[in-house]
N, C-alpha and C positions, 0 to 999 in steps of 0.2 A: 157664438160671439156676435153680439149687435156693434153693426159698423154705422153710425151717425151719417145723417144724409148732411152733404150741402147745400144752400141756393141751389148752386150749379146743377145739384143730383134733381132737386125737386122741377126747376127750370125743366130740364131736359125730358125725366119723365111725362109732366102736364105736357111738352110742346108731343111730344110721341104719342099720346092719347089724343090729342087731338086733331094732330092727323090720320089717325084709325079714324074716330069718330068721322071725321071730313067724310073719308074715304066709304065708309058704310054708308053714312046719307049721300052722299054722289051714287053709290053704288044702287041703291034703292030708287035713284031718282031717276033715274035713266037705265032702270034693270031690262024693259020693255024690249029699248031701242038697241038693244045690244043682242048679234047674232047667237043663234041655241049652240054654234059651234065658232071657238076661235083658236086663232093661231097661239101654239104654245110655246114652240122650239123652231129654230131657224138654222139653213147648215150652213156654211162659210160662204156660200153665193149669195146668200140672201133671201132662199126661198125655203118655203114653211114645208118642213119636214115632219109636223105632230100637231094632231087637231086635239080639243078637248072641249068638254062641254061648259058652258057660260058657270054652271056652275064652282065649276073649280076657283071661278076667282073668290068663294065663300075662303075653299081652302086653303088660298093665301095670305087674305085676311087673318084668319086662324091659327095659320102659323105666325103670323106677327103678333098677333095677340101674346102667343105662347113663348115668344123670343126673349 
């Protein structure tokens, strides 16, 4: 079954693609300056309990993609 988009549907998706887009050119533009390892997960004090490597922020992006 094809459910018809509205303004609103097509609004929302263009504005969602273009902050991925944003976010990958940011990401690319400043990939350099950003540590091989960052904080991922924080415990209730405030302190970083889970390192991960820069790359992971690919596969966050990735998953928004996919969302």
């Amino acid at each position: 079954m094809k459910i018809p988009r509205s303004p609103y549907d097509r609004l929302v998706n263009v504005m969602g693609l273009c902050s991925l887009g944003g976010t990958t050119v940011w990401l690319l533009a400043v990939w350099r300056q950003i540590a091989d390892r960052i904080p991922v997960h924080y415990d209730f004090r405030g302190h970083v309990d889970r390192m991960a490597s820069k790359g992971s922020l690919w596969a966050v992006s990735y998953t928004h993609l996919r969302a």
